[in-house]
TINUGU-229457 format. One line per field, with one value per atom (N, C-alpha, C, O): x, y, z; atom name; chain; residue number from 1. Coordinates in nm, 2 decimals, always signed. Last residue first. Layout:
REM residues N
u = (X / ...)
v = (Y / ...)
w = (Z / ...)
name = (CA / ...)
chain = (A / ...)
resi = (NUM / ...)
//
This chain:
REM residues 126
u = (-1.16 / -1.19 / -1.08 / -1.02 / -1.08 / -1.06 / -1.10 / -1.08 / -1.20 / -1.07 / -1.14 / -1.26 / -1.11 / -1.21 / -1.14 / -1.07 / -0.97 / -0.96 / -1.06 / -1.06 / -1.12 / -1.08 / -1.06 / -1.13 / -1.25 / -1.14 / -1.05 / -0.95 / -1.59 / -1.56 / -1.39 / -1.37 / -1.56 / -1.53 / -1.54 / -1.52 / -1.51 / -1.60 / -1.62 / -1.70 / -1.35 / -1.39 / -1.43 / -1.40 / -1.28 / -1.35 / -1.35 / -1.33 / -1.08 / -1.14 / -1.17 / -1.07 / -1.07 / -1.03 / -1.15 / -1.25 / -0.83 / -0.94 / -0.92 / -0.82 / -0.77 / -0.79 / -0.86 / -0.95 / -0.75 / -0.78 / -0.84 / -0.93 / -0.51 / -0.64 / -0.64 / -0.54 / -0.26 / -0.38 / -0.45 / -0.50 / -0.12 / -0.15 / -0.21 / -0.24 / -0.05 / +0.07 / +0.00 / +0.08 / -0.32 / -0.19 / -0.11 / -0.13 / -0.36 / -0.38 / -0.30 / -0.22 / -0.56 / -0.46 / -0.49 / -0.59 / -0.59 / -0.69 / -0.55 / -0.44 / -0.79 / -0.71 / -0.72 / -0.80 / -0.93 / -0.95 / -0.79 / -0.68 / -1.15 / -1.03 / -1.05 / -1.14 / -1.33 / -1.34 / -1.15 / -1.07 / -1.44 / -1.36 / -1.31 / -1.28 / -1.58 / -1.48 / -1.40 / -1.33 / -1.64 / -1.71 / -1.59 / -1.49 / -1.74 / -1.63 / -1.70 / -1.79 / -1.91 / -1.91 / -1.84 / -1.84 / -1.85 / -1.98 / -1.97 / -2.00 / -1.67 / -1.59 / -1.74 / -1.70 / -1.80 / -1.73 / -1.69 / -1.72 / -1.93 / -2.02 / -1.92 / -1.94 / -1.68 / -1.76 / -1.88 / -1.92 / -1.61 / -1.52 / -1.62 / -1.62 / -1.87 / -1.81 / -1.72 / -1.74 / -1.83 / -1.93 / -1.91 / -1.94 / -1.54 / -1.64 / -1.67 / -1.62 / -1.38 / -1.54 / -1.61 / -1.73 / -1.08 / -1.19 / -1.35 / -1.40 / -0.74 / -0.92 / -1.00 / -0.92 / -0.55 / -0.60 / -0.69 / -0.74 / -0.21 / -0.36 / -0.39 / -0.31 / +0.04 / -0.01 / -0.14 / -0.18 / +0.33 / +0.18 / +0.14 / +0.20 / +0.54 / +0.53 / +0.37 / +0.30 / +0.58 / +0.53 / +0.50 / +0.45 / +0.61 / +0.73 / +0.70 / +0.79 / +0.34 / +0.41 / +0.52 / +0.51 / +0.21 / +0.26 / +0.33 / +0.38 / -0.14 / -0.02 / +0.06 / +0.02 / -0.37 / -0.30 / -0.14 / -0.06 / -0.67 / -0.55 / -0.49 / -0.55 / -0.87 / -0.85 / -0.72 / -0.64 / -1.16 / -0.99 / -1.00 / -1.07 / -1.42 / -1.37 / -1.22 / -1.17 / -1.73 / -1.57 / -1.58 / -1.66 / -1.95 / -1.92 / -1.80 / -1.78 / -2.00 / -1.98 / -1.92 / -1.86 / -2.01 / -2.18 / -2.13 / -2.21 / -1.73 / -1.78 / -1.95 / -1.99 / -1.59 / -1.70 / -1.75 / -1.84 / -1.28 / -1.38 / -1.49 / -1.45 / -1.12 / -1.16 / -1.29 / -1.38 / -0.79 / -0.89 / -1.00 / -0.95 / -0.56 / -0.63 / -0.73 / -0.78 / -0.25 / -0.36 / -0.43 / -0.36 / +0.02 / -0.11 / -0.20 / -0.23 / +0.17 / +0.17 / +0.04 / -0.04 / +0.19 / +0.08 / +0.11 / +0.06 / +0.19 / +0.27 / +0.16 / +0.06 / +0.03 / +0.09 / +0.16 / +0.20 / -0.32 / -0.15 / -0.05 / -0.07 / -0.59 / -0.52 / -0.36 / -0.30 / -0.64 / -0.63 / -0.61 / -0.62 / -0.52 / -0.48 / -0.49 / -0.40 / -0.74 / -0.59 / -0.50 / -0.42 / -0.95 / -0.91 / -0.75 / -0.69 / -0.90 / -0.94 / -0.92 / -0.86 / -0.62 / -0.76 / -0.75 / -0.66 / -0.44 / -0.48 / -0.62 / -0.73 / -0.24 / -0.35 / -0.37 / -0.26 / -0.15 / -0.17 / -0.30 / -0.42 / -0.01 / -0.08 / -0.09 / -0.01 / +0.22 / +0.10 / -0.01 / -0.11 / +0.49 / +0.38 / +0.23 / +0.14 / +0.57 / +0.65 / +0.48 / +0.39 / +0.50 / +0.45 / +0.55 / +0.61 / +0.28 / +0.39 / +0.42 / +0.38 / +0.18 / +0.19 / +0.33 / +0.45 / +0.01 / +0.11 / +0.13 / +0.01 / -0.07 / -0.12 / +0.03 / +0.14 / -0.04 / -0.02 / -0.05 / -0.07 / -0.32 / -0.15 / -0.15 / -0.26 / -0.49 / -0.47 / -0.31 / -0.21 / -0.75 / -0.63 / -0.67 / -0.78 / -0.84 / -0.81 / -0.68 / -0.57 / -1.08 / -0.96 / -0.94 / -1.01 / -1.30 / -1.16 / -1.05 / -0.93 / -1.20 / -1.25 / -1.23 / -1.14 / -1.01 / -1.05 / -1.11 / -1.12 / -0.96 / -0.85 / -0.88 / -0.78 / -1.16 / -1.17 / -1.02 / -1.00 / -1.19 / -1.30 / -1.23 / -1.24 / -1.02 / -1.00 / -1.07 / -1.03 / -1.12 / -1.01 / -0.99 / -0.95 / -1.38 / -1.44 / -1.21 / -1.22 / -1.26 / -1.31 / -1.35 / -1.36 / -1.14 / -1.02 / -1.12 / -1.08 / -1.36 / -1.23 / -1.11 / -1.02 / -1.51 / -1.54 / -1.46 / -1.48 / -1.27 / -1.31 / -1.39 / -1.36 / -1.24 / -1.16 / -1.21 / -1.21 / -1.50 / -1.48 / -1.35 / -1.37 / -1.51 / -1.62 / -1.57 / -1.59 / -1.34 / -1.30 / -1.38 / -1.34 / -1.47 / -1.32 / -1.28 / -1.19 / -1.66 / -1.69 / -1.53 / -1.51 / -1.56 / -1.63 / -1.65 / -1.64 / -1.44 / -1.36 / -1.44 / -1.38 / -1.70 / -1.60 / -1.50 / -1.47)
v = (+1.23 / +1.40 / +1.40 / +1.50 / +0.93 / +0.98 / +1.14 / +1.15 / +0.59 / +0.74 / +0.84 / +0.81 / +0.28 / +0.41 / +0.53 / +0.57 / -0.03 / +0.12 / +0.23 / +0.25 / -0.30 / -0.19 / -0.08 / -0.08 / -0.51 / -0.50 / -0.39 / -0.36 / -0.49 / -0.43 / -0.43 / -0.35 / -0.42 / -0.51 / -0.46 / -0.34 / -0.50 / -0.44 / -0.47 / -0.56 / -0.48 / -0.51 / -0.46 / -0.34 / -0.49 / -0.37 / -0.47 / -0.58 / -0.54 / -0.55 / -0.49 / -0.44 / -0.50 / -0.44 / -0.54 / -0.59 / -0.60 / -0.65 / -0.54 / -0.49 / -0.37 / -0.55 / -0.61 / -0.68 / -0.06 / -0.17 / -0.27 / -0.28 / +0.02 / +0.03 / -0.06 / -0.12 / +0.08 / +0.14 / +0.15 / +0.26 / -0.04 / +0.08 / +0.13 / +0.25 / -0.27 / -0.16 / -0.05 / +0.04 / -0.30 / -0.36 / -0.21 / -0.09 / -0.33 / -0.29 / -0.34 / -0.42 / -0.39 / -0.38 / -0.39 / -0.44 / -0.25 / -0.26 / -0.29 / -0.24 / -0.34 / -0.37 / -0.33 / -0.35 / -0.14 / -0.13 / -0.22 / -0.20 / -0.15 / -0.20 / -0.21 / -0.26 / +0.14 / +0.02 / -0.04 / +0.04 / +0.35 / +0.27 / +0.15 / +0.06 / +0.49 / +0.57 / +0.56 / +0.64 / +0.18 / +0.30 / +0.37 / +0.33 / +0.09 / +0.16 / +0.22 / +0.30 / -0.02 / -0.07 / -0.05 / -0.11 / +0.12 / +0.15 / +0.13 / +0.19 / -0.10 / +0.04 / +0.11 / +0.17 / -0.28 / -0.32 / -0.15 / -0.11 / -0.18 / -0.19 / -0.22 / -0.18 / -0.13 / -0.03 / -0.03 / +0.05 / -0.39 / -0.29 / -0.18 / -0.16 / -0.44 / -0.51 / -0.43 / -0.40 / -0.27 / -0.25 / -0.35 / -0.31 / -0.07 / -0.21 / -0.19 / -0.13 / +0.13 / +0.13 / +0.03 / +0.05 / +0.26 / +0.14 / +0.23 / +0.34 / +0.35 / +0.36 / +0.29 / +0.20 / +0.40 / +0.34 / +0.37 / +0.45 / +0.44 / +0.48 / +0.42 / +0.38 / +0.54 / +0.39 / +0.48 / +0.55 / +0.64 / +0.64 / +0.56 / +0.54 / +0.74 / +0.65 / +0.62 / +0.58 / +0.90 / +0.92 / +0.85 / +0.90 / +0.72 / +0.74 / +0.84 / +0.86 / +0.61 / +0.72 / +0.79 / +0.91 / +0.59 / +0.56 / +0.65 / +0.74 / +0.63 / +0.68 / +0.67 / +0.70 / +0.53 / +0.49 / +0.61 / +0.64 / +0.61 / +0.60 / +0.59 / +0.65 / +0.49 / +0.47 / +0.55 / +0.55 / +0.62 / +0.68 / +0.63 / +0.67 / +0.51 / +0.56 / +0.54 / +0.49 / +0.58 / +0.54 / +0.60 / +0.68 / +0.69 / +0.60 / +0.52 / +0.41 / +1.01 / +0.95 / +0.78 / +0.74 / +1.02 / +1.00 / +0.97 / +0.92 / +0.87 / +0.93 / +0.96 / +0.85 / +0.77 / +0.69 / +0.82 / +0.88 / +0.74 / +0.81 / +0.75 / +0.67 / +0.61 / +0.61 / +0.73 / +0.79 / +0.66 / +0.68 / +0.62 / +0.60 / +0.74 / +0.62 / +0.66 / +0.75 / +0.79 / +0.89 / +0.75 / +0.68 / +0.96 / +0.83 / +0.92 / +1.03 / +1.22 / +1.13 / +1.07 / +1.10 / +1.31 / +1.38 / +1.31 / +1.36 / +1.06 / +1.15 / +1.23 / +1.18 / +0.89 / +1.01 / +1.10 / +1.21 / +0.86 / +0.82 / +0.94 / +1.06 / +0.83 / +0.87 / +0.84 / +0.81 / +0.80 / +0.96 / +0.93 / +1.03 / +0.53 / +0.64 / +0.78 / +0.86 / +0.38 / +0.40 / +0.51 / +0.58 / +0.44 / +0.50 / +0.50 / +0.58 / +0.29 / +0.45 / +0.49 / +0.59 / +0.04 / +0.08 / +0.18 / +0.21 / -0.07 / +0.02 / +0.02 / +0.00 / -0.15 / -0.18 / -0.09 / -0.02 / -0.20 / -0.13 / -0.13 / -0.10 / -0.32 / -0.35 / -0.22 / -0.13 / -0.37 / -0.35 / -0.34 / -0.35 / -0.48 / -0.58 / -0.55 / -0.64 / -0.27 / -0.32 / -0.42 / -0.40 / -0.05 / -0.02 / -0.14 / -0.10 / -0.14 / -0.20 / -0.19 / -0.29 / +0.05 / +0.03 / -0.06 / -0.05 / +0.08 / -0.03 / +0.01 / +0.03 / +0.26 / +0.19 / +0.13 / +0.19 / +0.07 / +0.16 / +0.14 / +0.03 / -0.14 / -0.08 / +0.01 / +0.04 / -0.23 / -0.12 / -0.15 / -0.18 / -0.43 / -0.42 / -0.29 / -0.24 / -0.67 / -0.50 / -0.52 / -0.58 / -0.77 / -0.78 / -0.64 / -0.55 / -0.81 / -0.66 / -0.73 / -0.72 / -1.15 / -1.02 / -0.91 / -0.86 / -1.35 / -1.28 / -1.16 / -1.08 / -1.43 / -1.40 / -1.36 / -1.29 / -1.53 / -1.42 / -1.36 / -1.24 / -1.84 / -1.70 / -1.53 / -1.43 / -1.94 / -1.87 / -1.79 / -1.70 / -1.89 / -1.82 / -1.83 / -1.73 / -2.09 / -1.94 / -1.86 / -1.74 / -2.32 / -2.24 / -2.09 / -2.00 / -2.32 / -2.36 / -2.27 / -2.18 / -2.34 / -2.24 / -2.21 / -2.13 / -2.62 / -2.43 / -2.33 / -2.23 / -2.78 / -2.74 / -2.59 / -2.50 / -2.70 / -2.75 / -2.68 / -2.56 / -2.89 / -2.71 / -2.66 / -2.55 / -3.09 / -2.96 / -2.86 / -2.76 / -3.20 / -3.22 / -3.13 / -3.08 / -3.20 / -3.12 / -3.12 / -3.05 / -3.35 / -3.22 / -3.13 / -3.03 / -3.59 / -3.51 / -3.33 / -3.23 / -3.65 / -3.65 / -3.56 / -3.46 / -3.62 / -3.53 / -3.51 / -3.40)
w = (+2.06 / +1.98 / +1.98 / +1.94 / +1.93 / +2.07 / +1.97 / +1.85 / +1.78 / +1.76 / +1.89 / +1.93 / +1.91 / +1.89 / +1.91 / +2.01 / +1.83 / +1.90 / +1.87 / +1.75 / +1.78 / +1.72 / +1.86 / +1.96 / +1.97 / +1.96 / +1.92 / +1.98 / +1.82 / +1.96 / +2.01 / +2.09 / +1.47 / +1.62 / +1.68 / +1.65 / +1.13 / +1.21 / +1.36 / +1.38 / +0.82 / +0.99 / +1.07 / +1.10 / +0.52 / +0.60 / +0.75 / +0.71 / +0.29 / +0.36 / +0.47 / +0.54 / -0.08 / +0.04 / +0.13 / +0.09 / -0.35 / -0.27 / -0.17 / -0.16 / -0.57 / -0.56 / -0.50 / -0.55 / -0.71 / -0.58 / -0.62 / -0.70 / -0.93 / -0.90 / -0.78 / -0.75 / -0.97 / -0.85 / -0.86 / -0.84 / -1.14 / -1.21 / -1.11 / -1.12 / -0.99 / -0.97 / -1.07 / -1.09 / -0.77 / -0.86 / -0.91 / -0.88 / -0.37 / -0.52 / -0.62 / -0.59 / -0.12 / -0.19 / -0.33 / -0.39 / +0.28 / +0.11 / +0.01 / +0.03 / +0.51 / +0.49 / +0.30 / +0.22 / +0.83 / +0.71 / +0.65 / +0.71 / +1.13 / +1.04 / +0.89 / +0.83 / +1.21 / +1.17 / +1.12 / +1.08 / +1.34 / +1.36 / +1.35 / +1.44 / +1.12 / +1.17 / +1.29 / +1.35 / +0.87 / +1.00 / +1.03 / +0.97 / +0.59 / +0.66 / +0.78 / +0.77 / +0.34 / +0.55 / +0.64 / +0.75 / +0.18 / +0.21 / +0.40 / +0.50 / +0.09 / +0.12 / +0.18 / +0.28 / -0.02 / +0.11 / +0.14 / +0.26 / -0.27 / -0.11 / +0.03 / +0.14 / -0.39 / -0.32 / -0.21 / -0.12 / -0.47 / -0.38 / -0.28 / -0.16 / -0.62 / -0.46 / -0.38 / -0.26 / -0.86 / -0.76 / -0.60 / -0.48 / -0.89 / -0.91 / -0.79 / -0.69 / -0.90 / -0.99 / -0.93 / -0.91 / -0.78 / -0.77 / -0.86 / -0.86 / -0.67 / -0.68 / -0.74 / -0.77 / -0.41 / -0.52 / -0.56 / -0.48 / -0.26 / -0.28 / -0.38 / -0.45 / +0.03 / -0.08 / -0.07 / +0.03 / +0.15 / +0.15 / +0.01 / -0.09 / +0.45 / +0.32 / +0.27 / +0.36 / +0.68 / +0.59 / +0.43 / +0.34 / +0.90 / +0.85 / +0.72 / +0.65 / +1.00 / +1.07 / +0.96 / +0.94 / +0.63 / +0.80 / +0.85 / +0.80 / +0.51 / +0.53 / +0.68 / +0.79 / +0.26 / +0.37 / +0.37 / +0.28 / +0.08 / +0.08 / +0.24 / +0.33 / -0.21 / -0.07 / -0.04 / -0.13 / -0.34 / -0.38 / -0.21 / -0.12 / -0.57 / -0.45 / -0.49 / -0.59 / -0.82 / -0.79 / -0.62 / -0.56 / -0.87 / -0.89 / -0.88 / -0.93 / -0.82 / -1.01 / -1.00 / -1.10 / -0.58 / -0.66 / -0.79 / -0.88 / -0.38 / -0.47 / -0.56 / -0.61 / -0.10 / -0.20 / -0.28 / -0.22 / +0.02 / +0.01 / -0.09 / -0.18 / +0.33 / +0.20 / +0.12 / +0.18 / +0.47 / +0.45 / +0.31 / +0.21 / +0.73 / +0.67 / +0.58 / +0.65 / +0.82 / +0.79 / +0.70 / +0.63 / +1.04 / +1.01 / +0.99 / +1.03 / +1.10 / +0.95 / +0.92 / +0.83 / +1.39 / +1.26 / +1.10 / +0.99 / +1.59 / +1.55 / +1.40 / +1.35 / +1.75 / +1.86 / +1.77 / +1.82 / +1.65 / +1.70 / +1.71 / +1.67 / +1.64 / +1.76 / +1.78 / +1.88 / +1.39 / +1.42 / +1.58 / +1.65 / +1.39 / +1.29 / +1.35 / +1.36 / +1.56 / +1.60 / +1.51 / +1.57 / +1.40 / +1.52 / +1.61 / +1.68 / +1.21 / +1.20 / +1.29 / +1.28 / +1.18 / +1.18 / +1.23 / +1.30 / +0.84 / +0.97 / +1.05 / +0.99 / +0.54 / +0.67 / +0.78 / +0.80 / +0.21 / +0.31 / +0.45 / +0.43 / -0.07 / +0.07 / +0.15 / +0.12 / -0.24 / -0.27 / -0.19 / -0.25 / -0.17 / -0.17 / -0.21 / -0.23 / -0.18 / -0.24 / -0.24 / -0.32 / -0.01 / -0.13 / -0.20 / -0.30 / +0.24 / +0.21 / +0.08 / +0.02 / +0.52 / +0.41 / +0.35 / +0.40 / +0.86 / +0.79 / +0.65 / +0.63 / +1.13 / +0.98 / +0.88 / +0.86 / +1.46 / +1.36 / +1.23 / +1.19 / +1.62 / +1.57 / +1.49 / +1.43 / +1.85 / +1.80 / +1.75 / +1.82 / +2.01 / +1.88 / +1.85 / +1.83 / +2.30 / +2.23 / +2.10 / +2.10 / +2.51 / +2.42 / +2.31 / +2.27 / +2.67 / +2.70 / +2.59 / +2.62 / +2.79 / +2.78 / +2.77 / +2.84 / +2.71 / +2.57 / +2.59 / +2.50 / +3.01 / +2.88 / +2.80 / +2.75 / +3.06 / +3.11 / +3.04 / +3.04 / +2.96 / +2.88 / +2.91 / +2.83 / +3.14 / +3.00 / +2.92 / +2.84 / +3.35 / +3.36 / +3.21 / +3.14 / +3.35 / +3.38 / +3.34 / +3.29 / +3.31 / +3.21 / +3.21 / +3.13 / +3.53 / +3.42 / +3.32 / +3.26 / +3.72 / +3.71 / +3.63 / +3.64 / +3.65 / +3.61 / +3.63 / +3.56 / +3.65 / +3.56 / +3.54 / +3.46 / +3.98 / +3.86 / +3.74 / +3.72 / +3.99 / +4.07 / +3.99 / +3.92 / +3.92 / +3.85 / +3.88 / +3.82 / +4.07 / +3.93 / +3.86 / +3.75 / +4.34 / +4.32 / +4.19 / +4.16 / +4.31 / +4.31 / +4.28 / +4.21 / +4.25 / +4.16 / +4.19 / +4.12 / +4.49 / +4.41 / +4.29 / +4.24 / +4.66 / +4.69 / +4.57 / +4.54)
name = (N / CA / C / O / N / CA / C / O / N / CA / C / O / N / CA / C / O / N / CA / C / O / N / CA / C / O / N / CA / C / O / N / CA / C / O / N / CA / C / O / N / CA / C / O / N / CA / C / O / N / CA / C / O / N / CA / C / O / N / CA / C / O / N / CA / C / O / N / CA / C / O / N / CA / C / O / N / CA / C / O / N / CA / C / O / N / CA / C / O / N / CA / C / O / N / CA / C / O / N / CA / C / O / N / CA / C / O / N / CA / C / O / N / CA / C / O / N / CA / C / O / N / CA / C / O / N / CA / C / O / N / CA / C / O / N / CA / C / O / N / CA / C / O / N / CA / C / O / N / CA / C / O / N / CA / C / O / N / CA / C / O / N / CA / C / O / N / CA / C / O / N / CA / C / O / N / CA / C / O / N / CA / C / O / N / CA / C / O / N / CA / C / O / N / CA / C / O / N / CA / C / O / N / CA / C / O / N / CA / C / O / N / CA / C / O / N / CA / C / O / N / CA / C / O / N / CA / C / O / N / CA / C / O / N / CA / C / O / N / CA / C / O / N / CA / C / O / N / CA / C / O / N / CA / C / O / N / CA / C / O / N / CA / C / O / N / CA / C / O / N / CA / C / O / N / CA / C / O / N / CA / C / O / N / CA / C / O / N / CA / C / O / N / CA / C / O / N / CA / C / O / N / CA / C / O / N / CA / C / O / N / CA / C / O / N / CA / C / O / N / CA / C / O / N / CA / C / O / N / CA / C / O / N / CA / C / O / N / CA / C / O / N / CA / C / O / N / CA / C / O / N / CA / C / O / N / CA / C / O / N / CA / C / O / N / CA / C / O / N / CA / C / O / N / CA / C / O / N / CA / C / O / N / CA / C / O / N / CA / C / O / N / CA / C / O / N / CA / C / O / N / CA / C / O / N / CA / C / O / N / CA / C / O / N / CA / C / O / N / CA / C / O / N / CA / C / O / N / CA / C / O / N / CA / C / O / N / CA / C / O / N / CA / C / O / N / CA / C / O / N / CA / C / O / N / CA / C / O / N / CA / C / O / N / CA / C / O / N / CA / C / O / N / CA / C / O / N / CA / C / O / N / CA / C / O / N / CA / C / O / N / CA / C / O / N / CA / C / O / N / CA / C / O / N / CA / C / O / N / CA / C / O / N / CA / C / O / N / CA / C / O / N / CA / C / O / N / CA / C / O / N / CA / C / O / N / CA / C / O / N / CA / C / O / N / CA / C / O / N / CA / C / O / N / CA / C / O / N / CA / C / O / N / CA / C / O)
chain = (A / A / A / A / A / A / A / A / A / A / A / A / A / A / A / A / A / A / A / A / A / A / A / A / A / A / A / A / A / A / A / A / A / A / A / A / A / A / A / A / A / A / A / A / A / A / A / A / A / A / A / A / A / A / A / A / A / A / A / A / A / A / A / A / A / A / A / A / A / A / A / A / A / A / A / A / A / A / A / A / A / A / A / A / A / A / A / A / A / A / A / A / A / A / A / A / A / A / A / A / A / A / A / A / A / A / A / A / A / A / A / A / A / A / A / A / A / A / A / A / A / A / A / A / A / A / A / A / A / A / A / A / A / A / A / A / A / A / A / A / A / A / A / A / A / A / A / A / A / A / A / A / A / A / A / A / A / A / A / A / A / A / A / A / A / A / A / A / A / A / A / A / A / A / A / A / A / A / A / A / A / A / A / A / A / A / A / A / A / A / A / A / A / A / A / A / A / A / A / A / A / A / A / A / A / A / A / A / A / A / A / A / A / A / A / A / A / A / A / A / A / A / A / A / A / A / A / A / A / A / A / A / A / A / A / A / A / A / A / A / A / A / A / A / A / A / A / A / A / A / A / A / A / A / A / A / A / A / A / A / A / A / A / A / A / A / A / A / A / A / A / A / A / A / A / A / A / A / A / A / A / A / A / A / A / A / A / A / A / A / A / A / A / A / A / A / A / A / A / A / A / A / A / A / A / A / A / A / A / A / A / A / A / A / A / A / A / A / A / A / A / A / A / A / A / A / A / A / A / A / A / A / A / A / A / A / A / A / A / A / A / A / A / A / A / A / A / A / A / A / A / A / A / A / A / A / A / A / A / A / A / A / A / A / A / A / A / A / A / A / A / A / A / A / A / A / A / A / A / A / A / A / A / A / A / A / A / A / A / A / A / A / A / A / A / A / A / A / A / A / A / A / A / A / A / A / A / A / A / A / A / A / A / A / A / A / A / A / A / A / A / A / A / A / A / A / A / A / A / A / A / A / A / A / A / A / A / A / A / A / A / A / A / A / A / A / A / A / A / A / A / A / A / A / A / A / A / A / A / A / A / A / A / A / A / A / A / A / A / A / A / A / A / A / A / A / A / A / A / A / A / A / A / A / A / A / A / A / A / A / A / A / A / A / A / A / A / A / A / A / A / A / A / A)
resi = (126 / 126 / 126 / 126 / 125 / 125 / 125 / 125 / 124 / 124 / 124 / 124 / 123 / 123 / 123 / 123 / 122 / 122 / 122 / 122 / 121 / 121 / 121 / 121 / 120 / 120 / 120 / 120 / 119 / 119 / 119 / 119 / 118 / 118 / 118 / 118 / 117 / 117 / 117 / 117 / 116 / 116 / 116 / 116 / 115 / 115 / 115 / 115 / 114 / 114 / 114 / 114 / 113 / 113 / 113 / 113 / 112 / 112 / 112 / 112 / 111 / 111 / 111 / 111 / 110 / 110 / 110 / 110 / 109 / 109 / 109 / 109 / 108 / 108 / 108 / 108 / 107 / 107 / 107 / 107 / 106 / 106 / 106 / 106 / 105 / 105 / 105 / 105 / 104 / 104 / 104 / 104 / 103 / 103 / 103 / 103 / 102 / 102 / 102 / 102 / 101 / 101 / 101 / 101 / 100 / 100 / 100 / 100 / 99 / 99 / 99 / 99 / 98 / 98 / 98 / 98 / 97 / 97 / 97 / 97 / 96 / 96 / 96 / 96 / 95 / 95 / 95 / 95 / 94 / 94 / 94 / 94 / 93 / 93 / 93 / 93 / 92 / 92 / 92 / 92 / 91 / 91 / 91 / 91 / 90 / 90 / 90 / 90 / 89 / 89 / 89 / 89 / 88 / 88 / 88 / 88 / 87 / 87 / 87 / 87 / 86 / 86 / 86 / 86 / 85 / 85 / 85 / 85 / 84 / 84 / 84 / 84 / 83 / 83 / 83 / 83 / 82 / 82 / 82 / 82 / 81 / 81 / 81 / 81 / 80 / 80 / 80 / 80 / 79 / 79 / 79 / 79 / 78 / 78 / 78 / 78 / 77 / 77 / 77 / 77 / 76 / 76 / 76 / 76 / 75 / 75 / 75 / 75 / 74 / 74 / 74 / 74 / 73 / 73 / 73 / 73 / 72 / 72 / 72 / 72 / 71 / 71 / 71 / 71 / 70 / 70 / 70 / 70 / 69 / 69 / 69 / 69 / 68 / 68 / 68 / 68 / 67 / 67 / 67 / 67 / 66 / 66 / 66 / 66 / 65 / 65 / 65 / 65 / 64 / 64 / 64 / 64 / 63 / 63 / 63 / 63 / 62 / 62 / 62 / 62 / 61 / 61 / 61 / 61 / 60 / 60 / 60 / 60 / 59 / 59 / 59 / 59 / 58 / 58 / 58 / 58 / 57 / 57 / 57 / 57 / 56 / 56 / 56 / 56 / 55 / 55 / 55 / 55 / 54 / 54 / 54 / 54 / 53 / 53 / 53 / 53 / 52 / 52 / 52 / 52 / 51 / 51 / 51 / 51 / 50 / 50 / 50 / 50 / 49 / 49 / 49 / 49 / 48 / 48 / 48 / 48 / 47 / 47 / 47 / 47 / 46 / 46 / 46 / 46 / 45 / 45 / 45 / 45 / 44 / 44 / 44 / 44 / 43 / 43 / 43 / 43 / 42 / 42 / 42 / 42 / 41 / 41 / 41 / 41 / 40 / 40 / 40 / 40 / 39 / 39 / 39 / 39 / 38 / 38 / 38 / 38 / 37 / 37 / 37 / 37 / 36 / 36 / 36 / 36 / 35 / 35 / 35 / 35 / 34 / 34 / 34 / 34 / 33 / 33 / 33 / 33 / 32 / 32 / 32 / 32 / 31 / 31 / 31 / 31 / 30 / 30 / 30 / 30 / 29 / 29 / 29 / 29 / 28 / 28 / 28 / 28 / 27 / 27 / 27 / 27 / 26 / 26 / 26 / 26 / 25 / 25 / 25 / 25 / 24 / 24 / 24 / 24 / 23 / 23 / 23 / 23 / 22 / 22 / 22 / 22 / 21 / 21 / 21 / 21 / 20 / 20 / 20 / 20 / 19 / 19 / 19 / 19 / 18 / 18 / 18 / 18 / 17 / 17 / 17 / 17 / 16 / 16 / 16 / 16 / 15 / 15 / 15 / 15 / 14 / 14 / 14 / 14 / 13 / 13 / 13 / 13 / 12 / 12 / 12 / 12 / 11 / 11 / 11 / 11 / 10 / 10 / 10 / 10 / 9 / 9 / 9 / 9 / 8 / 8 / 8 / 8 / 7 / 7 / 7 / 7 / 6 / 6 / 6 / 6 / 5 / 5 / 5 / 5 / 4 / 4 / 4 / 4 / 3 / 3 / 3 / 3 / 2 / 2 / 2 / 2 / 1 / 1 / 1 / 1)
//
């Protein structure tokens, strides 16, 4: 009896935390921080936010370069561009709801970006 009441216990201690992560969800607004050189968002939360500023994006070019750029509600906007070939496969892995993080140095060129890829992200809405 004592066991059973300690399994029963436990599968309900474990079955309630799992059920804490399901349906987990991230969406915030796109972020720029032109002091720190940064800027973050993901795509779908961007074109679904409630005011016409957010604006995320990157583009991959055939002459071999991409131009990222981020813009927050407040209109404040950060961009860069890039050759190297790492940048651009990560920029390759962009979906149209993917989390995008990207930063630059102060001539703009891009530093690091990173791309994410989740069932979490928000999915942009028509």
């Amino acid at each position: 009896m004592k066991k059973t009441g300690m399994m029963l216990g436990l599968c309900i201690a474990m079955g309630l935390s799992t059920a804490s992560f399901a349906g987990a969800k991230d969406s915030h607004s796109v972020y720029v921080n032109v002091g720190a050189r940064i800027f973050v968002g993901i795509m779908g939360a961007a074109r679904n936010s409630p005011d016409s500023q957010q604006t995320l994006y990157c583009y991959v070019y055939s002459s071999g370069f991409a131009h990222c750029l981020a813009t927050d509600a407040s209109g404040i906007s950060a961009s860069c561009v890039t050759g190297d070939a790492e940048l651009l496969s990560v920029i390759r892995s962009l979906h149209s709801d993917s989390y995008l993080e990207v930063s630059y140095d102060s001539s703009g060129a891009c530093t690091n970006i990173v791309v994410g890829n989740a069932s979490i992200f928000e999915p942009k809405q028509p």
